[in-house]
PDB file of the backbone (N, CA, C, O) and the ligand in Angstrom, with CONECT records:
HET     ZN  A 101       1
ATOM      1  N   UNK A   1       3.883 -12.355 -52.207  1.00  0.00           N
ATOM      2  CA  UNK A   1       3.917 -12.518 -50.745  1.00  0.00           C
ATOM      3  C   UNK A   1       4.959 -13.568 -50.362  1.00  0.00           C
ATOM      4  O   UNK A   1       5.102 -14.592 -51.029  1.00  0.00           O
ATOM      5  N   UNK A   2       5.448 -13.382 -49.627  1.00  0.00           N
ATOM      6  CA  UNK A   2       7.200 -14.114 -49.029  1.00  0.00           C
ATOM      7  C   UNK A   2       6.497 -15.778 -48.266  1.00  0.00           C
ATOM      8  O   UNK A   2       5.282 -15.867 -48.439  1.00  0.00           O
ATOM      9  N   UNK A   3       6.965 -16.662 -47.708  1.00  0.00           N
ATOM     10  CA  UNK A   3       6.749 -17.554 -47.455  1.00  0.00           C
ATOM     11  C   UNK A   3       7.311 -17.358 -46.191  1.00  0.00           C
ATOM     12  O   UNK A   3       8.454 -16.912 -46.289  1.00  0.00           O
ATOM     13  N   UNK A   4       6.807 -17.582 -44.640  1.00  0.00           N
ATOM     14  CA  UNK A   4       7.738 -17.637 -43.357  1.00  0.00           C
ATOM     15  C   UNK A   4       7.754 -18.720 -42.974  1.00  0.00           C
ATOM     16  O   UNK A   4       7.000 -19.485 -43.574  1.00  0.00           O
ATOM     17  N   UNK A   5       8.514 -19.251 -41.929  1.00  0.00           N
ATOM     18  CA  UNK A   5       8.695 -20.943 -41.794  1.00  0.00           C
ATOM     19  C   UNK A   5       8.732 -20.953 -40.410  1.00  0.00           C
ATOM     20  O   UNK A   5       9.539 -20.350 -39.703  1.00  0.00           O
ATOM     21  N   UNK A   6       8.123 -21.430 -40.173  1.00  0.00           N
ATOM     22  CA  UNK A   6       7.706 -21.348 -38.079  1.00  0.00           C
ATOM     23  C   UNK A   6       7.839 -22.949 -37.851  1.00  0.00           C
ATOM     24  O   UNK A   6       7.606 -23.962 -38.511  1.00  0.00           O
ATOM     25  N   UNK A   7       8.313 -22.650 -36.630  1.00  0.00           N
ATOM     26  CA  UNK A   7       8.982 -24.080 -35.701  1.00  0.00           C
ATOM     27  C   UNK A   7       8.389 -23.943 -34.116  1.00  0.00           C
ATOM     28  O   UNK A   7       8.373 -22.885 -33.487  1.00  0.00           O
ATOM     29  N   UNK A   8       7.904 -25.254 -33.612  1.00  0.00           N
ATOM     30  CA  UNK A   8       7.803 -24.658 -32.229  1.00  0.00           C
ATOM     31  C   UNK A   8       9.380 -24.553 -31.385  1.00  0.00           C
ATOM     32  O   UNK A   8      10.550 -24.898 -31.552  1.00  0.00           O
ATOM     33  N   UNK A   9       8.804 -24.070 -30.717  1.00  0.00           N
ATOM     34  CA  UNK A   9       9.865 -23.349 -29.746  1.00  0.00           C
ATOM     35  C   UNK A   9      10.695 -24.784 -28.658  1.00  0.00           C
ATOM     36  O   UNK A   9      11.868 -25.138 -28.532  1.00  0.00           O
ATOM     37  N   UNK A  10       9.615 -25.192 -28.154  1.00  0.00           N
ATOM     38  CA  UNK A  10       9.934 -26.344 -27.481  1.00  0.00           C
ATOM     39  C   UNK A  10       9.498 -27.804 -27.818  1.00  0.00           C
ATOM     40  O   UNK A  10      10.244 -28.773 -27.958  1.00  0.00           O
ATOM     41  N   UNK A  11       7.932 -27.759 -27.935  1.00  0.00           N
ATOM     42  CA  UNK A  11       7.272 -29.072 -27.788  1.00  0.00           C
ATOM     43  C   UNK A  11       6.167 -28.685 -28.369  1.00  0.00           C
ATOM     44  O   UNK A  11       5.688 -27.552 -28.361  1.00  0.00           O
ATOM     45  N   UNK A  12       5.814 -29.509 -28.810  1.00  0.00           N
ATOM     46  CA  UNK A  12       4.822 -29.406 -30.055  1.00  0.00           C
ATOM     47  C   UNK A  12       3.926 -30.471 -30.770  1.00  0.00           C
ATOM     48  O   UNK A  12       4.233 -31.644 -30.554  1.00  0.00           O
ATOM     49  N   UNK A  13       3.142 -30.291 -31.375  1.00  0.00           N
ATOM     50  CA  UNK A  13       2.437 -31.393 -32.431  1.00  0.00           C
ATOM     51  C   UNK A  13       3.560 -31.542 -33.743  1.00  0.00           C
ATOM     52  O   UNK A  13       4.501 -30.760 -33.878  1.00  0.00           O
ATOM     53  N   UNK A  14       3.342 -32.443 -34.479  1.00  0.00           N
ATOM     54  CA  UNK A  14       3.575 -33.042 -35.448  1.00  0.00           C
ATOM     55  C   UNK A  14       3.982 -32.101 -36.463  1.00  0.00           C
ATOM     56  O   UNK A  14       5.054 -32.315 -37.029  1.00  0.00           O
ATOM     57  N   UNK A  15       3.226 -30.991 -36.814  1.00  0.00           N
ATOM     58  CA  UNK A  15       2.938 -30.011 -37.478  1.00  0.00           C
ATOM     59  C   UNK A  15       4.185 -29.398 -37.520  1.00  0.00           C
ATOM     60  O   UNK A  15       4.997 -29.469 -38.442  1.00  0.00           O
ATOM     61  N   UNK A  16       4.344 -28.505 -35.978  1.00  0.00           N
ATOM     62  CA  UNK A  16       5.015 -27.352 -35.544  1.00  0.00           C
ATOM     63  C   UNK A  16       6.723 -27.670 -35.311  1.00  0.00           C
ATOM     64  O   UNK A  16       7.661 -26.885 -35.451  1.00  0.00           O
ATOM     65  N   UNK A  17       6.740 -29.280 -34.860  1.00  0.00           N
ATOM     66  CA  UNK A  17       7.642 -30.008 -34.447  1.00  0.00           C
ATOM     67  C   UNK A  17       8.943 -29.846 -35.609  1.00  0.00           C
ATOM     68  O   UNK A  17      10.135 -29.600 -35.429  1.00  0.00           O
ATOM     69  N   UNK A  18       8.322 -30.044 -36.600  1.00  0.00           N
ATOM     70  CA  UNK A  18       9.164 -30.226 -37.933  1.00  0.00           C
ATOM     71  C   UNK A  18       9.278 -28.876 -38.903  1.00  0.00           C
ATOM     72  O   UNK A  18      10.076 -28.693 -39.822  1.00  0.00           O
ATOM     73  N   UNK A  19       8.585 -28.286 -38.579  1.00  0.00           N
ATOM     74  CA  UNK A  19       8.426 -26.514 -39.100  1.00  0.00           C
ATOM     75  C   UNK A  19       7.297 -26.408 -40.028  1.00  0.00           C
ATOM     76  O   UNK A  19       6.862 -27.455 -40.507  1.00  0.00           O
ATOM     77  N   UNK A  20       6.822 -25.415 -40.311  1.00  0.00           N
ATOM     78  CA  UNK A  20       5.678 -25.236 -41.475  1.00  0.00           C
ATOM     79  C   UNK A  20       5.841 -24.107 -41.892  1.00  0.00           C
ATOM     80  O   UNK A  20       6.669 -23.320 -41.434  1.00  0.00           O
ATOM     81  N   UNK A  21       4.889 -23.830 -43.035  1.00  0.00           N
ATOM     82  CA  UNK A  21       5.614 -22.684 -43.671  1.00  0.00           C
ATOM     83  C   UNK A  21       3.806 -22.065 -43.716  1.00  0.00           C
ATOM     84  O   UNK A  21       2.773 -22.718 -43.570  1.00  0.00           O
ATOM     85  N   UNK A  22       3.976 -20.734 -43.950  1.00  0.00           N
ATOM     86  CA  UNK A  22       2.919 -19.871 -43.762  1.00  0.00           C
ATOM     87  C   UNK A  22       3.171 -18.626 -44.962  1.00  0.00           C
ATOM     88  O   UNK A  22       4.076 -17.792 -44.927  1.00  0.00           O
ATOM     89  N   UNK A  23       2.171 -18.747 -45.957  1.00  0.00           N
ATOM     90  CA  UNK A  23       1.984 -17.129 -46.828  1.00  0.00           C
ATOM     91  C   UNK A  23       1.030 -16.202 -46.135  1.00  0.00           C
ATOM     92  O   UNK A  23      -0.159 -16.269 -45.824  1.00  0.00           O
ATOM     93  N   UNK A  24       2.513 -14.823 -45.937  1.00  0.00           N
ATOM     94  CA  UNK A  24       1.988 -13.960 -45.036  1.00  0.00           C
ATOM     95  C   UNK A  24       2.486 -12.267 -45.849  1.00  0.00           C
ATOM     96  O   UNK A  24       3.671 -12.133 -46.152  1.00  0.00           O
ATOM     97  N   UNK A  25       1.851 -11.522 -46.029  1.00  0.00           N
ATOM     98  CA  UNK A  25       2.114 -10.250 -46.452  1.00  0.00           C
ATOM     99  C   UNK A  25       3.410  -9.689 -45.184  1.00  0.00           C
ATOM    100  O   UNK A  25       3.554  -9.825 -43.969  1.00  0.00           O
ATOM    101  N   UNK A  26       4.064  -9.109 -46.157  1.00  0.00           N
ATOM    102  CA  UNK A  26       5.269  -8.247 -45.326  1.00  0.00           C
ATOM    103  C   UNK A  26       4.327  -7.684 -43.965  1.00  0.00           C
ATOM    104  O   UNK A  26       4.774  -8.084 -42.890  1.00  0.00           O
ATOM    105  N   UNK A  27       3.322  -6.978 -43.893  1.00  0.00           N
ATOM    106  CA  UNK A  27       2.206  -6.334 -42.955  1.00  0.00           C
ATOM    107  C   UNK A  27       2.066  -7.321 -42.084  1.00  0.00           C
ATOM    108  O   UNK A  27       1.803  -6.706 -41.050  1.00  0.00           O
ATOM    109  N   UNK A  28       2.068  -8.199 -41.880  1.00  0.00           N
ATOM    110  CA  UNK A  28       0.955  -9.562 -41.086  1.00  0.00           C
ATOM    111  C   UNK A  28       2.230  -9.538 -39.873  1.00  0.00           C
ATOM    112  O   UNK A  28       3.453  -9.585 -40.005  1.00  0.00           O
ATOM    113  N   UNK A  29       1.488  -9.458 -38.835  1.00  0.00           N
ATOM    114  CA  UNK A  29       2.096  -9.729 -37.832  1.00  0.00           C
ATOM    115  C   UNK A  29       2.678 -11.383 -37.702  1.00  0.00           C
ATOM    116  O   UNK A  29       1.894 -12.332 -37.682  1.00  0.00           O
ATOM    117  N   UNK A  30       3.816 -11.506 -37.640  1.00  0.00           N
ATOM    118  CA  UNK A  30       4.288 -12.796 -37.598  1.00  0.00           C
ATOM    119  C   UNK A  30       3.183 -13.669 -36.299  1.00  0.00           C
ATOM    120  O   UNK A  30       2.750 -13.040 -35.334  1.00  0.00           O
ATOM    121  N   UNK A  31       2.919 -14.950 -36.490  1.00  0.00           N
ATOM    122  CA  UNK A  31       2.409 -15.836 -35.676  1.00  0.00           C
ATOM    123  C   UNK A  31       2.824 -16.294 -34.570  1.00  0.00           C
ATOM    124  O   UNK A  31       3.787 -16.999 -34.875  1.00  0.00           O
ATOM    125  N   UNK A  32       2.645 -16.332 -33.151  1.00  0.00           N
ATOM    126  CA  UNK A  32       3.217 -16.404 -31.646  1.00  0.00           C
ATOM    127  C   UNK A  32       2.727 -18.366 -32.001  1.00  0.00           C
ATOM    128  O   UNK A  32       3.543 -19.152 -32.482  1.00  0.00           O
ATOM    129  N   UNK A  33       1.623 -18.669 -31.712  1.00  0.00           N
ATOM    130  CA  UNK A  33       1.086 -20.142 -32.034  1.00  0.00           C
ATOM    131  C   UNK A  33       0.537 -20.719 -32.754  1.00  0.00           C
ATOM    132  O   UNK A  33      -0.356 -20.279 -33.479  1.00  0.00           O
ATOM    133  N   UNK A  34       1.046 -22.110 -32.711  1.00  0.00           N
ATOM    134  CA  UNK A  34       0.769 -23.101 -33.683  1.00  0.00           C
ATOM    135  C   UNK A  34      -0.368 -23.097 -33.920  1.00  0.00           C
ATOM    136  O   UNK A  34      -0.982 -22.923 -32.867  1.00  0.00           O
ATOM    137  N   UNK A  35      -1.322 -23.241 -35.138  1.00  0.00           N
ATOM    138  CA  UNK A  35      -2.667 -23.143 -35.355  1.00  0.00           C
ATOM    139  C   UNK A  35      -3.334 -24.135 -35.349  1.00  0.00           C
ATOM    140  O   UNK A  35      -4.532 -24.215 -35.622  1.00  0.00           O
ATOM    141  N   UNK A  36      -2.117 -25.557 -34.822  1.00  0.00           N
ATOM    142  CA  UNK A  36      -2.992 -26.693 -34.693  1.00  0.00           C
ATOM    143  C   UNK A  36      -2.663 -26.928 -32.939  1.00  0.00           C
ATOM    144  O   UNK A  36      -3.852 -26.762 -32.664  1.00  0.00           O
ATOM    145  N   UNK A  37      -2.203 -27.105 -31.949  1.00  0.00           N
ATOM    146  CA  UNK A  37      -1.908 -27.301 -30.849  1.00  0.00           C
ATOM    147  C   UNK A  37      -1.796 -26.323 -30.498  1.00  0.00           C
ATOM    148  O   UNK A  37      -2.640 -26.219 -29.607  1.00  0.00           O
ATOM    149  N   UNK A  38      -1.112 -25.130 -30.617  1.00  0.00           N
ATOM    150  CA  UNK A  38      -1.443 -23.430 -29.718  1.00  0.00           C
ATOM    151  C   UNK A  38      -0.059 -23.432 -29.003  1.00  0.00           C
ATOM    152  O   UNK A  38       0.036 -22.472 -28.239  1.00  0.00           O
ATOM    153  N   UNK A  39       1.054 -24.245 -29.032  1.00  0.00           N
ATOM    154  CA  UNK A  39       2.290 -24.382 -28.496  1.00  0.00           C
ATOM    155  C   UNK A  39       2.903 -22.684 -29.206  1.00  0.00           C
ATOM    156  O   UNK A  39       2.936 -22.173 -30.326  1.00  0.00           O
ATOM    157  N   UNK A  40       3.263 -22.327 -27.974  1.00  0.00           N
ATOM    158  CA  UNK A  40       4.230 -21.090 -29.037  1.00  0.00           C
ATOM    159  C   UNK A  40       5.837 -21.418 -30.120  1.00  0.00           C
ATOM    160  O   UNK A  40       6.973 -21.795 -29.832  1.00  0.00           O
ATOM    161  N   UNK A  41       5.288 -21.113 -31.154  1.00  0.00           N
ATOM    162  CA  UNK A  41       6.089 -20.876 -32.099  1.00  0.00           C
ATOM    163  C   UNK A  41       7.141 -19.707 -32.331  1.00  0.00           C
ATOM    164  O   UNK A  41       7.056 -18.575 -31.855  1.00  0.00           O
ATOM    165  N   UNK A  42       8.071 -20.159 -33.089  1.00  0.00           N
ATOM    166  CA  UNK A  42       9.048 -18.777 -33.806  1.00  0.00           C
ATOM    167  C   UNK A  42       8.970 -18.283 -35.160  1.00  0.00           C
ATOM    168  O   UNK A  42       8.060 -18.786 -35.819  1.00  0.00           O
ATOM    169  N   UNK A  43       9.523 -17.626 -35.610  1.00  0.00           N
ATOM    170  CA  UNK A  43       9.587 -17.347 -37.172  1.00  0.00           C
ATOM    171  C   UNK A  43      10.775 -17.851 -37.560  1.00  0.00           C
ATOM    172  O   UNK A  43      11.676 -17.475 -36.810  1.00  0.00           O
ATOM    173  N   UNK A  44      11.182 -18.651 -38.557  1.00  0.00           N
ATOM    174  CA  UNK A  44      12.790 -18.944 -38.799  1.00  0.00           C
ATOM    175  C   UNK A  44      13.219 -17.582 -39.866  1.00  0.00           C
ATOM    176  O   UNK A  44      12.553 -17.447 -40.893  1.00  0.00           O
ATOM    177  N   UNK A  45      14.138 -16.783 -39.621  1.00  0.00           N
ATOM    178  CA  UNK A  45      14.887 -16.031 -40.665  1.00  0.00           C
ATOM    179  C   UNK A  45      16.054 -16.869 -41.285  1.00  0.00           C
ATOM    180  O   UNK A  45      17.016 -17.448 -40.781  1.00  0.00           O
ATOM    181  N   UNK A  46      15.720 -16.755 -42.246  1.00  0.00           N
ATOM    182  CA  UNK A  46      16.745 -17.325 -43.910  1.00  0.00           C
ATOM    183  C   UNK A  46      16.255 -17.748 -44.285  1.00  0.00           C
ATOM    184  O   UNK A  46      16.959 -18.655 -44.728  1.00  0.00           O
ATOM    185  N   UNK A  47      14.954 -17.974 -44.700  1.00  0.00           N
ATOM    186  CA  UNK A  47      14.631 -19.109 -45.617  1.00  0.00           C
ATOM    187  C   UNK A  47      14.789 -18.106 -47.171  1.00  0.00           C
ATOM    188  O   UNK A  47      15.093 -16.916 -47.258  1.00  0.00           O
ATOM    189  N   UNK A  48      14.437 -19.157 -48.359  1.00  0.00           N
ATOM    190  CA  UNK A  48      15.291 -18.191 -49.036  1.00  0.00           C
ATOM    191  C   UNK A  48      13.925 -17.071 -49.413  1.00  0.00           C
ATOM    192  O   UNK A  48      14.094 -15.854 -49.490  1.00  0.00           O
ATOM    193  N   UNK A  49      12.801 -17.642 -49.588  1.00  0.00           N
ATOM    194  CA  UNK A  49      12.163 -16.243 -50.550  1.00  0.00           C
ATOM    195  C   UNK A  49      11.994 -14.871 -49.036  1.00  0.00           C
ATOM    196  O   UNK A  49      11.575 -13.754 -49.338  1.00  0.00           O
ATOM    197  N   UNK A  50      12.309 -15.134 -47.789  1.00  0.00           N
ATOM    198  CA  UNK A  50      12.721 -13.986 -46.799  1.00  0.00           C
ATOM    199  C   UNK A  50      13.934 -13.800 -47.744  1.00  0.00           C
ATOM    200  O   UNK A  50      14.125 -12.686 -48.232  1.00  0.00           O
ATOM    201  N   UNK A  51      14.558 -14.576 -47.958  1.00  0.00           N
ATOM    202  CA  UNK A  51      16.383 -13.806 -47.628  1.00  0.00           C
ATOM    203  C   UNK A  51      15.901 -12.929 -49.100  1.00  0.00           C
ATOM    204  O   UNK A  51      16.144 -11.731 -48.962  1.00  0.00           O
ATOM    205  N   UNK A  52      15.292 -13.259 -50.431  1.00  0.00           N
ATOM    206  CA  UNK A  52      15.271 -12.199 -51.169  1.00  0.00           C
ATOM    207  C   UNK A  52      14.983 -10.839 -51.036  1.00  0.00           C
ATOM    208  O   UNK A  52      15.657  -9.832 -51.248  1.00  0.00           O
ATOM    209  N   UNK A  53      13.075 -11.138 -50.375  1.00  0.00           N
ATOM    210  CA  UNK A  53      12.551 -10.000 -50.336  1.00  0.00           C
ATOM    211  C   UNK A  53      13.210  -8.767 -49.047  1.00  0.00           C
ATOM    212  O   UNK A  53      13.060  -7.547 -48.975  1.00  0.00           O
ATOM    213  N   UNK A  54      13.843  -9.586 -48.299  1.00  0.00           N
ATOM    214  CA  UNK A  54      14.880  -8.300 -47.394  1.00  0.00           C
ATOM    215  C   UNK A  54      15.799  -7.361 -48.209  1.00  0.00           C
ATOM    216  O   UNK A  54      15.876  -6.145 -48.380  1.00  0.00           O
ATOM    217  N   UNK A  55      16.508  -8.534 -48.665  1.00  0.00           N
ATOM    218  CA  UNK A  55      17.501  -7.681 -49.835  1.00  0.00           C
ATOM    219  C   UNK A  55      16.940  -6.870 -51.000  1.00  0.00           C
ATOM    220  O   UNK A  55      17.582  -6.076 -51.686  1.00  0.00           O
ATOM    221  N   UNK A  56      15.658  -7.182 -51.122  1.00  0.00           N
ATOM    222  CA  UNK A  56      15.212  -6.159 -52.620  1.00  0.00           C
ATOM    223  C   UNK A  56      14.730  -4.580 -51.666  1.00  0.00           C
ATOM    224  O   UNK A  56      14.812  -3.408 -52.034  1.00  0.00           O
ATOM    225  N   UNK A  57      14.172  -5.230 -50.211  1.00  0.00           N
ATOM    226  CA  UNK A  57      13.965  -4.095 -49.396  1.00  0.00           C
ATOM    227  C   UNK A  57      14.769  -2.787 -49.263  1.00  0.00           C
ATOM    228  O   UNK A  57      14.589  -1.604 -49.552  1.00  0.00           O
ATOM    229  N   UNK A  58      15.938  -3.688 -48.576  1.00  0.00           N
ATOM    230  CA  UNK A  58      17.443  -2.682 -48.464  1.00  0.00           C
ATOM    231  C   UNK A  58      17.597  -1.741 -49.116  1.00  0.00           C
ATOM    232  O   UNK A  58      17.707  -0.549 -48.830  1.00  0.00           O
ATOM    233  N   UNK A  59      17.620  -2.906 -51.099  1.00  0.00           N
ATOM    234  CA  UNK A  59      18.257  -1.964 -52.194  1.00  0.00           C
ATOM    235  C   UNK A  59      17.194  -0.532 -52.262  1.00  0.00           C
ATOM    236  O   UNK A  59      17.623   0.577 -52.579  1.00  0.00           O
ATOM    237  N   UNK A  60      16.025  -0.757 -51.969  1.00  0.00           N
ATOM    238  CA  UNK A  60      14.695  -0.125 -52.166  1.00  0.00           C
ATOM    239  C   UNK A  60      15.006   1.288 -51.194  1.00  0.00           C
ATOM    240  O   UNK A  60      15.158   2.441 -51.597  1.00  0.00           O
ATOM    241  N   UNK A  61      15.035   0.880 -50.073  1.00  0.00           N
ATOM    242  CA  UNK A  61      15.105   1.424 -48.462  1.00  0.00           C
ATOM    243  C   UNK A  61      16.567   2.803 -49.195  1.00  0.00           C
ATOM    244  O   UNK A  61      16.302   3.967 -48.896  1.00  0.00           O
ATOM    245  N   UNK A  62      17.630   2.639 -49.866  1.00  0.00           N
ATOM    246  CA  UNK A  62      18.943   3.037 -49.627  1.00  0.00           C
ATOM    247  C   UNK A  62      18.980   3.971 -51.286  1.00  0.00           C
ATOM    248  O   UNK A  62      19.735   4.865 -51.668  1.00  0.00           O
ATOM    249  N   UNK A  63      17.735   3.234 -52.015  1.00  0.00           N
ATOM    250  CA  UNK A  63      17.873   4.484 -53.223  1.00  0.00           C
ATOM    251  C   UNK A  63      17.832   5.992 -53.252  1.00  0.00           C
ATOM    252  O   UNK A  63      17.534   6.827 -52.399  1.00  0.00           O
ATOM    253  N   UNK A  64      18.246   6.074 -54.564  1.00  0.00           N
ATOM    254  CA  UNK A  64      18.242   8.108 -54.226  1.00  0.00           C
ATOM    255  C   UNK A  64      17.142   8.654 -54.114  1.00  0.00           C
ATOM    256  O   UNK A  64      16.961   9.665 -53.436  1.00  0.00           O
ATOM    257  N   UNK A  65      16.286   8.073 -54.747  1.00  0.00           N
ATOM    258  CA  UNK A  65      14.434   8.623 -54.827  1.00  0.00           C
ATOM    259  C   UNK A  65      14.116   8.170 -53.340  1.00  0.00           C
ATOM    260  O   UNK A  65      13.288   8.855 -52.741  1.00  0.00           O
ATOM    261  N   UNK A  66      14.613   7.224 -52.759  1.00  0.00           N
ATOM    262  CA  UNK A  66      13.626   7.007 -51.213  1.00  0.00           C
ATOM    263  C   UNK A  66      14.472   7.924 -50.075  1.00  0.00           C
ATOM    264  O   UNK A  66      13.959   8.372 -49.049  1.00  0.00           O
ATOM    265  N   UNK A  67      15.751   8.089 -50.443  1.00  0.00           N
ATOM    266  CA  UNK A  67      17.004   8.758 -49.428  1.00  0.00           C
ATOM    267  C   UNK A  67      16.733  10.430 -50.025  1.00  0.00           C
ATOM    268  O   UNK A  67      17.292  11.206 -49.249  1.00  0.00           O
ATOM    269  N   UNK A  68      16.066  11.138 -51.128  1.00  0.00           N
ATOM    270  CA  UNK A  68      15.436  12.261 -51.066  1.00  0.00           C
ATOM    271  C   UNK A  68      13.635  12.302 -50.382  1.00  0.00           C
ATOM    272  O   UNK A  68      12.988  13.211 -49.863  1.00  0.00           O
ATOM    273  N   UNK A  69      13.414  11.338 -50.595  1.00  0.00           N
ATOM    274  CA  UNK A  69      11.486  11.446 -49.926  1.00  0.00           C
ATOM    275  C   UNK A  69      12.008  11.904 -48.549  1.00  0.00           C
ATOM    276  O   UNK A  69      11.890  13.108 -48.323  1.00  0.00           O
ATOM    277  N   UNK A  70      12.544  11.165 -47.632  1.00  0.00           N
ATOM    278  CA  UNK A  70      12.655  11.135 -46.605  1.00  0.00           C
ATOM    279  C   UNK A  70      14.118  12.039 -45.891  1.00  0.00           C
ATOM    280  O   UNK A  70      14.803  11.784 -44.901  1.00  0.00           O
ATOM    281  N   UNK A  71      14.175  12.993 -46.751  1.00  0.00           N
ATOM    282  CA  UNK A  71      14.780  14.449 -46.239  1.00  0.00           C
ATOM    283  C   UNK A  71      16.526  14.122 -46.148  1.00  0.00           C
ATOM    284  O   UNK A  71      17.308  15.041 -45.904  1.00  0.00           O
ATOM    285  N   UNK A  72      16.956  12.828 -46.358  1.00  0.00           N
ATOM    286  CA  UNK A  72      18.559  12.359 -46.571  1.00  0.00           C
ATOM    287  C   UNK A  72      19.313  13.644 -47.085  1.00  0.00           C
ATOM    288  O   UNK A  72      18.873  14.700 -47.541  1.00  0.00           O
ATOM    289  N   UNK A  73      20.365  13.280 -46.900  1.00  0.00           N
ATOM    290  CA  UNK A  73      21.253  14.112 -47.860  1.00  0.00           C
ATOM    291  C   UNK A  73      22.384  12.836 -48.375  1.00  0.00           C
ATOM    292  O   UNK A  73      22.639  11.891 -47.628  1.00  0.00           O
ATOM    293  N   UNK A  74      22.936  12.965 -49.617  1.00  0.00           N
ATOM    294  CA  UNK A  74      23.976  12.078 -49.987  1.00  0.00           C
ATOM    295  C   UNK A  74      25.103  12.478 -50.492  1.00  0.00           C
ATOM    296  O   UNK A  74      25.318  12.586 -51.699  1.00  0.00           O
ATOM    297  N   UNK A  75      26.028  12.765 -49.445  1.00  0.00           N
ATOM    298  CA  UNK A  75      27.374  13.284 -49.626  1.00  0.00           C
ATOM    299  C   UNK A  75      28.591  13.246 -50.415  1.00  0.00           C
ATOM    300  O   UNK A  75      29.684  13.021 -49.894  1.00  0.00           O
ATOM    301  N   UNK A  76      28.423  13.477 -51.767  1.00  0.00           N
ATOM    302  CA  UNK A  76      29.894  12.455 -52.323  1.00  0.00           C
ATOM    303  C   UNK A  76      30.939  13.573 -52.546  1.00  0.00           C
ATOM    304  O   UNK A  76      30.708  14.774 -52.406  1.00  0.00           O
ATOM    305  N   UNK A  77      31.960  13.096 -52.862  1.00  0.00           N
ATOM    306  CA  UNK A  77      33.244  13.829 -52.619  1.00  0.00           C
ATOM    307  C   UNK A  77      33.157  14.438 -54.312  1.00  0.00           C
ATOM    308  O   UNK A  77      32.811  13.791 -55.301  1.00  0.00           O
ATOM    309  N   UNK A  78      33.450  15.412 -54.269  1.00  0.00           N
ATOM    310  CA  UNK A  78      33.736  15.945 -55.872  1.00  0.00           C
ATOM    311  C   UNK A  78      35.092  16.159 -56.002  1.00  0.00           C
ATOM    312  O   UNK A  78      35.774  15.791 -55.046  1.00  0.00           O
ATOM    313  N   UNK A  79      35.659  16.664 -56.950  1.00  0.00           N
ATOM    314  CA  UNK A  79      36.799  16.558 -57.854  1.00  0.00           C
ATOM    315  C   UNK A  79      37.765  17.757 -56.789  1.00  0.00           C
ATOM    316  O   UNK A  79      38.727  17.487 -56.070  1.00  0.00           O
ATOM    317  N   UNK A  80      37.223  18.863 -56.972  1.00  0.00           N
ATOM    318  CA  UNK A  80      37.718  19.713 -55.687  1.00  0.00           C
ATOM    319  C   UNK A  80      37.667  19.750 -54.573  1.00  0.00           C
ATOM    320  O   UNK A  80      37.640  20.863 -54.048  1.00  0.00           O
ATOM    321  N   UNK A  81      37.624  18.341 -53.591  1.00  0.00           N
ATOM    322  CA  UNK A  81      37.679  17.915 -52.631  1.00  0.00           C
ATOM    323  C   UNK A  81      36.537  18.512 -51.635  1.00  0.00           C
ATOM    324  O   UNK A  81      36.588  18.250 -50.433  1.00  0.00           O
ATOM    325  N   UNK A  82      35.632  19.223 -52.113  1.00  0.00           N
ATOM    326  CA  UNK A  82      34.567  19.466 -50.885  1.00  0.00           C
ATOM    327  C   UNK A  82      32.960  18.454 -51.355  1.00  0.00           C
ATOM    328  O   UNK A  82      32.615  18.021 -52.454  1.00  0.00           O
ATOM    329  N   UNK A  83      32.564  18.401 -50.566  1.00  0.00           N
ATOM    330  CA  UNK A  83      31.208  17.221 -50.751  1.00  0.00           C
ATOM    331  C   UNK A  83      29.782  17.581 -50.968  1.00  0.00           C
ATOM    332  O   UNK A  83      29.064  18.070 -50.096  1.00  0.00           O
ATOM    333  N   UNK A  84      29.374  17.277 -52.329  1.00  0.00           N
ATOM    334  CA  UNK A  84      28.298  17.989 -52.227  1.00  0.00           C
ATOM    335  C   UNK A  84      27.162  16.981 -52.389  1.00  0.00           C
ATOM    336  O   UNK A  84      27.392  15.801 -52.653  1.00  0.00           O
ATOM    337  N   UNK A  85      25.834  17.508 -52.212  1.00  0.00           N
ATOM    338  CA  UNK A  85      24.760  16.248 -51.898  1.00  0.00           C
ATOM    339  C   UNK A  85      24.432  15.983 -52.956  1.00  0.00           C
ATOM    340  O   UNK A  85      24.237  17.028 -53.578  1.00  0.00           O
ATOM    341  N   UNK A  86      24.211  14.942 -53.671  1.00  0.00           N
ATOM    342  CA  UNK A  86      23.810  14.664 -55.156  1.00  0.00           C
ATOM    343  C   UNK A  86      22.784  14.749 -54.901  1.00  0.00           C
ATOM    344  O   UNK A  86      22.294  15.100 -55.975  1.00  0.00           O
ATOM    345  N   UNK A  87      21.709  14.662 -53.954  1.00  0.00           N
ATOM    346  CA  UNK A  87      20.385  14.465 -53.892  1.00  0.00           C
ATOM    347  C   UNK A  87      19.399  15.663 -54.051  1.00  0.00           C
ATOM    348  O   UNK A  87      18.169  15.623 -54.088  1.00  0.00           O
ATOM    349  N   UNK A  88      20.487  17.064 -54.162  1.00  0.00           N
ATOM    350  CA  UNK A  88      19.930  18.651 -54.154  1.00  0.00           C
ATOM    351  C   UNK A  88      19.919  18.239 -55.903  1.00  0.00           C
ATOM    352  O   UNK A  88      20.755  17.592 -56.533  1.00  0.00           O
ATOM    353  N   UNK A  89      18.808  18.800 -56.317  1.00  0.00           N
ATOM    354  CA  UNK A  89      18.903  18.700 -57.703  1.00  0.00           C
ATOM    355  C   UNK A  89      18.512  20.397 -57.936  1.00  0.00           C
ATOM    356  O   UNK A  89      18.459  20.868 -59.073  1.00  0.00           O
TER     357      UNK A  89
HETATM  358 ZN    ZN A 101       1.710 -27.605 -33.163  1.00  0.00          ZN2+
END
């Protein structure tokens, strides 16, 4: 499970002021407020274990097994210049 790092937005307690970090399943609706003062919060994007699990997403999201589940076609150029889908097996 990824780590998210929430900041308040404006004004805040002690807590929210300086950022905190929260273990949250990819599923979990990100958090609107602070769970100690109720000030609305943000989510920070980059921290690093986000910046991994996006990128393992992508690679995941763009493979040939997930770009055939979901009806893709993948066009590559062959030798005799017309394009055929590698993904028709
Ligand atoms: Zn707070």
């Amino acid at each position: 499970m990824p780590t998210y790092r929430y900041t308040a937005k404006t004004d805040g307690c002690e807590t929210c002021l300086d950022g905190f970090e929260v273990l949250q399943a990819l599923s979990d609706e990100p958090l609107t407020a602070c769970p100690s003062c109720k000030v609305a919060i943000r989510r920070v994007i980059g921290g690093a274990t986000c910046m991994t699990s996006q990128r393992w997403n992508e690679k995941k999201l763009l493979s040939d097994d997930n770009l055939r589940k979901n009806g893709f076609k993948k066009l590559v150029k062959s030798g005799d210049g017309k394009y055929v889908d590698v993904l028709k097996t």
